[in-house]
mmCIF file of the C-alpha atoms, coordinates in Angstrom:
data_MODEL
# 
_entry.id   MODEL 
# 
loop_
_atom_site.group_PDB 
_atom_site.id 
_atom_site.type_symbol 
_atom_site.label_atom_id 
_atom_site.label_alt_id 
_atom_site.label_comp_id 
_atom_site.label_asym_id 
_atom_site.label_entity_id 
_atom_site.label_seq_id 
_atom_site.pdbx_PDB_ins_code 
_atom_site.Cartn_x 
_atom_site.Cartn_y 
_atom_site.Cartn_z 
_atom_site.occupancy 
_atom_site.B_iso_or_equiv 
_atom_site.pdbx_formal_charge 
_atom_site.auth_seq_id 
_atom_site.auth_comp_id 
_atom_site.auth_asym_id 
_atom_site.auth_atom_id 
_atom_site.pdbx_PDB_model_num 
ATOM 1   C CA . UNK A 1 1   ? -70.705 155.237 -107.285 1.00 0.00 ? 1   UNK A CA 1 
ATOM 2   C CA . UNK A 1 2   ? -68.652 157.772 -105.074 1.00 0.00 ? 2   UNK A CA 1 
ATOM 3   C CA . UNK A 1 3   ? -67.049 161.068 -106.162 1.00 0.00 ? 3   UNK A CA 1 
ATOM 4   C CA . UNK A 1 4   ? -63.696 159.405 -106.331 1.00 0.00 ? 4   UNK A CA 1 
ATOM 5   C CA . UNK A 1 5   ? -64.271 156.971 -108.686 1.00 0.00 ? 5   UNK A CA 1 
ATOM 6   C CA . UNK A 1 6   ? -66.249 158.252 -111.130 1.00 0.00 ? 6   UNK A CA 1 
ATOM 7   C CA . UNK A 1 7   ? -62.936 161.371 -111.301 1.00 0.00 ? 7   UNK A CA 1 
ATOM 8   C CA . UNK A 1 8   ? -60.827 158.153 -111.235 1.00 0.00 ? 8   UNK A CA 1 
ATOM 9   C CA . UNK A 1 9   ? -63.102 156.450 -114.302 1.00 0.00 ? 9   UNK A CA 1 
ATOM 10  C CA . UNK A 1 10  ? -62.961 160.419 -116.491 1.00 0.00 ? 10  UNK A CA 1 
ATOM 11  C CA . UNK A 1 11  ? -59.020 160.470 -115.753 1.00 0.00 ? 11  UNK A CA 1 
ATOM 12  C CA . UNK A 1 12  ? -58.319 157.013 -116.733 1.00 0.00 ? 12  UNK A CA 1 
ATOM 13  C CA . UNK A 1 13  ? -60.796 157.846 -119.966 1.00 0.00 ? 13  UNK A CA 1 
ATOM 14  C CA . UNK A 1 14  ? -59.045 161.140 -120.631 1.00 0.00 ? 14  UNK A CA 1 
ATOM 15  C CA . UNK A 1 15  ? -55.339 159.227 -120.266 1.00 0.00 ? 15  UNK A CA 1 
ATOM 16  C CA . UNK A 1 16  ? -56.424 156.771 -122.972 1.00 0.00 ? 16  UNK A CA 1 
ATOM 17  C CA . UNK A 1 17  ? -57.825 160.188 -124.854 1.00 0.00 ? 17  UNK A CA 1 
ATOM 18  C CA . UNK A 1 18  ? -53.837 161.346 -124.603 1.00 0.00 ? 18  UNK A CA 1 
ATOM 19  C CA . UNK A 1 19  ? -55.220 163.793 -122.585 1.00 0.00 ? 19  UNK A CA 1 
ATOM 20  C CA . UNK A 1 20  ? -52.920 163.790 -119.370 1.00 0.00 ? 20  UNK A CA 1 
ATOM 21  C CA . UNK A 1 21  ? -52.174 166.567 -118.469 1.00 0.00 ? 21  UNK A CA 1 
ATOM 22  C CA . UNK A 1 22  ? -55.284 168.057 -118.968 1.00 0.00 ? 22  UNK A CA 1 
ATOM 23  C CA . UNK A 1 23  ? -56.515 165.357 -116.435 1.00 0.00 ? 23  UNK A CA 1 
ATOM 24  C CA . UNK A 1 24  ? -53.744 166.346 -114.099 1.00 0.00 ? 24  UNK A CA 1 
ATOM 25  C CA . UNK A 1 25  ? -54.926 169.573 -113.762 1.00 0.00 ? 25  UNK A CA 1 
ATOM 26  C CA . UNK A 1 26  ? -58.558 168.400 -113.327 1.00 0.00 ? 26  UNK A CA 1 
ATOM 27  C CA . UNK A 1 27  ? -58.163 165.535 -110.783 1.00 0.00 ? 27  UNK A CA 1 
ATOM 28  C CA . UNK A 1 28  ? -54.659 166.118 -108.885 1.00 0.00 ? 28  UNK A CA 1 
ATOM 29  C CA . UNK A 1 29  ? -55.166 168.511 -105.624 1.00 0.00 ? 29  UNK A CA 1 
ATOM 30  C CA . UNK A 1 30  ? -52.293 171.148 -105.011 1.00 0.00 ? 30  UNK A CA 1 
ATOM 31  C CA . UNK A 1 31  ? -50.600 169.430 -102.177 1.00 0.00 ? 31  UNK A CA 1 
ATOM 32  C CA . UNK A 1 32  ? -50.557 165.996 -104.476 1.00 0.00 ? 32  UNK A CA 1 
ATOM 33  C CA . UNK A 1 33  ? -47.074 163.836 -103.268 1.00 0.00 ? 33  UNK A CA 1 
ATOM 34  C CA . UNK A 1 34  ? -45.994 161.511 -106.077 1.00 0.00 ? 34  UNK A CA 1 
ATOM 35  C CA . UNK A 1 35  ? -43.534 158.962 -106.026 1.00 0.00 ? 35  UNK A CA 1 
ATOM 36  C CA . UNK A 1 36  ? -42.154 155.924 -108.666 1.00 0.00 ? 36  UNK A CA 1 
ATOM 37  C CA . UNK A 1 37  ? -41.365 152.700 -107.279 1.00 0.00 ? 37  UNK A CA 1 
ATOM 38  C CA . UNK A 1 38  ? -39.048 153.791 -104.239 1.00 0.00 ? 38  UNK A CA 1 
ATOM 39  C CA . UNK A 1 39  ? -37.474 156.931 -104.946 1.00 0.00 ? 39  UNK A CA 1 
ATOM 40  C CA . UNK A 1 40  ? -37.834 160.139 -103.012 1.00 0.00 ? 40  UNK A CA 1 
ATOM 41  C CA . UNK A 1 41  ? -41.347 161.445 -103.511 1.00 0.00 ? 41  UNK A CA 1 
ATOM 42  C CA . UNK A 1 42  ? -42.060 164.490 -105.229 1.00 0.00 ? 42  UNK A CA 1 
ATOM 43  C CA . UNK A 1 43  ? -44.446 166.899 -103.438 1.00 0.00 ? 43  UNK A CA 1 
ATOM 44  C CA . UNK A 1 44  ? -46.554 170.185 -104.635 1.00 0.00 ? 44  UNK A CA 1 
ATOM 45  C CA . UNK A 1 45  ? -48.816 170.033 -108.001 1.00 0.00 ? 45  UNK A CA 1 
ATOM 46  C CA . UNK A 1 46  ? -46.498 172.531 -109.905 1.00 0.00 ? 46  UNK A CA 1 
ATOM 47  C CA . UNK A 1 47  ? -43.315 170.096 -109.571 1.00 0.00 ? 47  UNK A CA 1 
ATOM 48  C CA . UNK A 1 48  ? -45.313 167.357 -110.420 1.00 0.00 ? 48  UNK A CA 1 
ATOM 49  C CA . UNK A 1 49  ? -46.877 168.943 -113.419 1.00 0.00 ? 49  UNK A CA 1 
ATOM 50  C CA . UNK A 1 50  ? -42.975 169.858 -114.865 1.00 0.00 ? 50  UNK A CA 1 
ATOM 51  C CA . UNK A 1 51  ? -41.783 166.260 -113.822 1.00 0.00 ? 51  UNK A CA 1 
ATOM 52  C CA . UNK A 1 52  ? -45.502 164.654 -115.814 1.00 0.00 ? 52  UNK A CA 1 
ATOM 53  C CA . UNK A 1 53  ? -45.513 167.152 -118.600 1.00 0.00 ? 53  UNK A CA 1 
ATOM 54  C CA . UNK A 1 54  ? -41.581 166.446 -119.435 1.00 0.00 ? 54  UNK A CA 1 
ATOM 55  C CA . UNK A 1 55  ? -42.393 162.913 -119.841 1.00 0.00 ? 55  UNK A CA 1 
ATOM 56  C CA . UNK A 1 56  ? -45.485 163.281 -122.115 1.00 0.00 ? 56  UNK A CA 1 
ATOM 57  C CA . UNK A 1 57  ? -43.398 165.949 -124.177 1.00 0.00 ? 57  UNK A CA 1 
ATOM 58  C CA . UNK A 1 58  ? -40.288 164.029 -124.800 1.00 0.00 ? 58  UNK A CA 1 
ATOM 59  C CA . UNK A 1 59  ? -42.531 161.025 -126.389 1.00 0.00 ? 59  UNK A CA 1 
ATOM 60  C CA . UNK A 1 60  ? -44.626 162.477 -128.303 1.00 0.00 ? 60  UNK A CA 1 
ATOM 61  C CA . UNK A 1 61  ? -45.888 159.015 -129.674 1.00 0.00 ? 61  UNK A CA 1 
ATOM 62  C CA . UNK A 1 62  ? -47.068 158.070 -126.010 1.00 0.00 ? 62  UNK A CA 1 
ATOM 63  C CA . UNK A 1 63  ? -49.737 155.759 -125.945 1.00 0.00 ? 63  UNK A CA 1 
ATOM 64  C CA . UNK A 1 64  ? -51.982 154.656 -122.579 1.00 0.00 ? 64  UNK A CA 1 
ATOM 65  C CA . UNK A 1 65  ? -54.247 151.636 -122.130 1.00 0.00 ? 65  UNK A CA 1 
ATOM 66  C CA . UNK A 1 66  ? -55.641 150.993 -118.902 1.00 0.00 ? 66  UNK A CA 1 
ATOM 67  C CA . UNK A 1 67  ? -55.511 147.531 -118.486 1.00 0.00 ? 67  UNK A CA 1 
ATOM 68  C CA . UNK A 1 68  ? -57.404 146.569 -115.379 1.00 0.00 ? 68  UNK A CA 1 
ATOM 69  C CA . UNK A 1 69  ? -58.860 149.235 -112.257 1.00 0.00 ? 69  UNK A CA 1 
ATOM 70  C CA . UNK A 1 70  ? -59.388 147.774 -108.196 1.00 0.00 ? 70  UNK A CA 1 
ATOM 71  C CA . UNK A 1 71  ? -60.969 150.275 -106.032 1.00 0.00 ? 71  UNK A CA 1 
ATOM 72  C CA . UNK A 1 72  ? -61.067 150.573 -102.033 1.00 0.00 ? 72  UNK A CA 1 
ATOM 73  C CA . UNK A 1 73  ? -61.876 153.476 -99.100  1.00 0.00 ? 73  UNK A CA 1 
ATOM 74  C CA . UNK A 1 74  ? -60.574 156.824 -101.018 1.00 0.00 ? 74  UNK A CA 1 
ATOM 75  C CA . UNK A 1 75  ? -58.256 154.392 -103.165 1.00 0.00 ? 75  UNK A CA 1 
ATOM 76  C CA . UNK A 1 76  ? -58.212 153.382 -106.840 1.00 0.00 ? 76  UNK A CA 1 
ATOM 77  C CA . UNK A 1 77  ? -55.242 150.950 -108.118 1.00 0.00 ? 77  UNK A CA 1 
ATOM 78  C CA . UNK A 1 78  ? -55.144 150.419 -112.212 1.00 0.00 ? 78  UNK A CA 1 
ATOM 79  C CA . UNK A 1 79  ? -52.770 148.927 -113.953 1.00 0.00 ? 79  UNK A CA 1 
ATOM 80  C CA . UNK A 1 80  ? -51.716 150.839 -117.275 1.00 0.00 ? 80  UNK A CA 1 
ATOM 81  C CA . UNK A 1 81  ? -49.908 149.709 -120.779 1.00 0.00 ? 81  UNK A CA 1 
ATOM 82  C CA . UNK A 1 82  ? -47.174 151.937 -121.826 1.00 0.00 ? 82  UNK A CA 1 
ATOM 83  C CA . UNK A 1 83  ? -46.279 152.140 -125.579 1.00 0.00 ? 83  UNK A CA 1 
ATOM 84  C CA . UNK A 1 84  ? -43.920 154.505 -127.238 1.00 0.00 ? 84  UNK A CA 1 
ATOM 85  C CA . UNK A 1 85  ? -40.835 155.244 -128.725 1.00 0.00 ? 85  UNK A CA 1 
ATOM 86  C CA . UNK A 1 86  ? -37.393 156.117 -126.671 1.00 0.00 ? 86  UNK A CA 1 
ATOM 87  C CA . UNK A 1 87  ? -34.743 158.404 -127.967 1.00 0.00 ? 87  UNK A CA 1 
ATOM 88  C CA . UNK A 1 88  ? -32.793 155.520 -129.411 1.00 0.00 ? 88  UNK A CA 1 
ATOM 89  C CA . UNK A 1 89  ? -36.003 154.931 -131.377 1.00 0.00 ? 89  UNK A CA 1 
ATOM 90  C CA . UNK A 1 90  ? -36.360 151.435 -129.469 1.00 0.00 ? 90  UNK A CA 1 
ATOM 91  C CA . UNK A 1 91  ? -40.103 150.466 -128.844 1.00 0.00 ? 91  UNK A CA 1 
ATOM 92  C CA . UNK A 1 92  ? -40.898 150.388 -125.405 1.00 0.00 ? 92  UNK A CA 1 
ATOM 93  C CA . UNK A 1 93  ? -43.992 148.723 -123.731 1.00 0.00 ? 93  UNK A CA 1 
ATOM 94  C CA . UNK A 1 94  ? -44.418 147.806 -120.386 1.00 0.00 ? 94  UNK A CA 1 
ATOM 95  C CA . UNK A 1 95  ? -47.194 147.688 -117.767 1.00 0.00 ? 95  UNK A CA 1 
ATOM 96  C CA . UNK A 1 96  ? -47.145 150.259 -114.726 1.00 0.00 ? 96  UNK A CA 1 
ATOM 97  C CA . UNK A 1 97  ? -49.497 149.985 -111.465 1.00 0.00 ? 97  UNK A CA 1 
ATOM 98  C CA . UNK A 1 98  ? -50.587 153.167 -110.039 1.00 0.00 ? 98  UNK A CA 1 
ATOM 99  C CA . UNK A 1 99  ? -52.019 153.268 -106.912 1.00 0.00 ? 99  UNK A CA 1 
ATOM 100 C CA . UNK A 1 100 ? -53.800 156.550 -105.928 1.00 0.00 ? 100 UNK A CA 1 
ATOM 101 C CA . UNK A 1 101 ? -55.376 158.208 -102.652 1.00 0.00 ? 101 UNK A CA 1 
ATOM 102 C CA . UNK A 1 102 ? -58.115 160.528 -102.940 1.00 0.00 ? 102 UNK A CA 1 
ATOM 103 C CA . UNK A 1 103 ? -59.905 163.623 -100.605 1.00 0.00 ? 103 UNK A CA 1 
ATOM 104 C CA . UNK A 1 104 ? -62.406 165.695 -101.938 1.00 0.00 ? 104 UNK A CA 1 
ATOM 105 C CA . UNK A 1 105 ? -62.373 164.095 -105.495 1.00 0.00 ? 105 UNK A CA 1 
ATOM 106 C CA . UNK A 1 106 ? -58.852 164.522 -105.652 1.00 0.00 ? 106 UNK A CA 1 
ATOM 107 C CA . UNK A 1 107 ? -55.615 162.598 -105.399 1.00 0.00 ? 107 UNK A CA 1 
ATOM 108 C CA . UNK A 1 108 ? -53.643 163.647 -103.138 1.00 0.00 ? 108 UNK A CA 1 
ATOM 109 C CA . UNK A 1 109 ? -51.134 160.609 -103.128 1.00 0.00 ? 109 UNK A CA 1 
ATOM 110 C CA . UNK A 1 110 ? -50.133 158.110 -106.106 1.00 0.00 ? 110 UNK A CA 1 
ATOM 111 C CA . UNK A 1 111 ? -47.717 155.592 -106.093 1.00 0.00 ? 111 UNK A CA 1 
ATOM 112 C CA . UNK A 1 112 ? -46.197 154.207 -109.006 1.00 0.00 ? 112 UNK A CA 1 
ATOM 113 C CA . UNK A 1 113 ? -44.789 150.740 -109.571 1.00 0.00 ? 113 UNK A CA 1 
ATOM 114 C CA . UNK A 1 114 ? -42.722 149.270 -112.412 1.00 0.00 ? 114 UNK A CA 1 
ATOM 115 C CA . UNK A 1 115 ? -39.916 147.394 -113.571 1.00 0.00 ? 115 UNK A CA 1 
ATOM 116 C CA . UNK A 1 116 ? -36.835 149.172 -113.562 1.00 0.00 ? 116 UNK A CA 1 
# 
């Protein structure tokens, strides 16, 4: 198995741990471009981080499942369960695909696609 997907295999692992942003800063490289569905991505690791680490903090309930994982050259797709509860205290699940390039053992590009 390559670099890449055994990093992809411990992040997805540590994401269903609750530990994401410790797998951000394992896995993500510095220049790392991220972008959800088709909004303007966000480049650099340290705006990323802030944009990633708001979202985990404001639910603090946040549970992943990684549902299903596809792999090609330098490229992992997985689909992942969302579950937790919104400010209104609604329940919210819903499935999100991310698709993610790698270099090096790191992603340096992921994609994210889900209902709006």
């Amino acid at each position: 198995m390559s670099n890449f997907k055994h990093n992809n295999e411990q992040l997805n692992t540590m994401i269903e741990q609750g530990k994401a942003m410790e797998a951000f800063e394992l896995f993500y490289a510095e220049n790392i471009t991220m972008q959800e569905n088709e909004t303007e991505p966000r480049v650099g690791k340290y705006f990323n981080r802030e944009q990633c680490g708001g979202f985990v903090e404001a639910f603090p309930d946040l549970k992943l499942k990684v549902l299903s994982v596809a792999y090609g050259e330098n490229l992992s797709i997985q689909e992942v369960l969302f579950d937790y509860t919104n400010e209104q205290s609604e329940k919210i699940i819903y499935p999100e695909v991310a698709v993610r390039h790698w270099e090096n053992g790191l992603i340096v590009k992921e994609k994210f696609y889900y209902a709006t």
